[in-house]
C-alpha positions in Angstrom: -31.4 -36.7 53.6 -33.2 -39.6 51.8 -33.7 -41.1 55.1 -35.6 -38.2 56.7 -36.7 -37.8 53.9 -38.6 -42.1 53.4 -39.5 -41.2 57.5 -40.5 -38.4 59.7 -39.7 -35.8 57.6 -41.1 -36.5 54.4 -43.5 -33.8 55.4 -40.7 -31.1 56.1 -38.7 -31.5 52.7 -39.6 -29.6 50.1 -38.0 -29.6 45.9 -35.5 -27.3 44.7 -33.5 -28.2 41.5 -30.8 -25.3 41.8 -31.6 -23.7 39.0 -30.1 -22.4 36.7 -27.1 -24.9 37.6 -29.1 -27.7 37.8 -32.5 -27.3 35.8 -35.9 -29.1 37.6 -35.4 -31.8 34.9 -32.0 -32.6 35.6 -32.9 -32.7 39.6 -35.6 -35.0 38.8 -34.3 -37.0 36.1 -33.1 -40.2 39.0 -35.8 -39.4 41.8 -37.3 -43.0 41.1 -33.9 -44.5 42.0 -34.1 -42.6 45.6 -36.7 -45.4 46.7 -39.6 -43.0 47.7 -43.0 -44.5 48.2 -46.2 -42.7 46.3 -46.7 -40.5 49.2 -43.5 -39.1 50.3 -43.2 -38.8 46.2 -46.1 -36.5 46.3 -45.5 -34.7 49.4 -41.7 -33.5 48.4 -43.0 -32.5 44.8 -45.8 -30.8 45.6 -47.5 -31.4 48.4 -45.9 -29.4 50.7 -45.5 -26.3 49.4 -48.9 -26.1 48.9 -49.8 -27.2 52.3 -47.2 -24.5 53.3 -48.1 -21.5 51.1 -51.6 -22.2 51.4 -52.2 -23.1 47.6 
């Protein structure tokens, strides 16, 4: 998932923590250990869904 994640689909994956199993701080709290460059950073935060739900 990383993977497609760093390449061609870093602008088809969007963030979900789980919650209320996981909480968004717990989901995020190693996301700078997954190796992501600025841009797929942005894109899988937030970029996405807004791009997606038009916001």
């Amino acid at each position: 998932m990383v993977d497609h994640l760093r390449g061609r689909g870093r602008r088809k994956v969007l963030f979900g923590s789980n919650h209320p199993m996981i909480t968004p701080g717990q989901a995020l709290e190693h996301l700078g250990e997954l190796g992501l460059d600025e841009e797929a950073t942005e894109l899988f935060l937030s970029g996405n869904a807004r791009r997606i739900f038009r916001v």
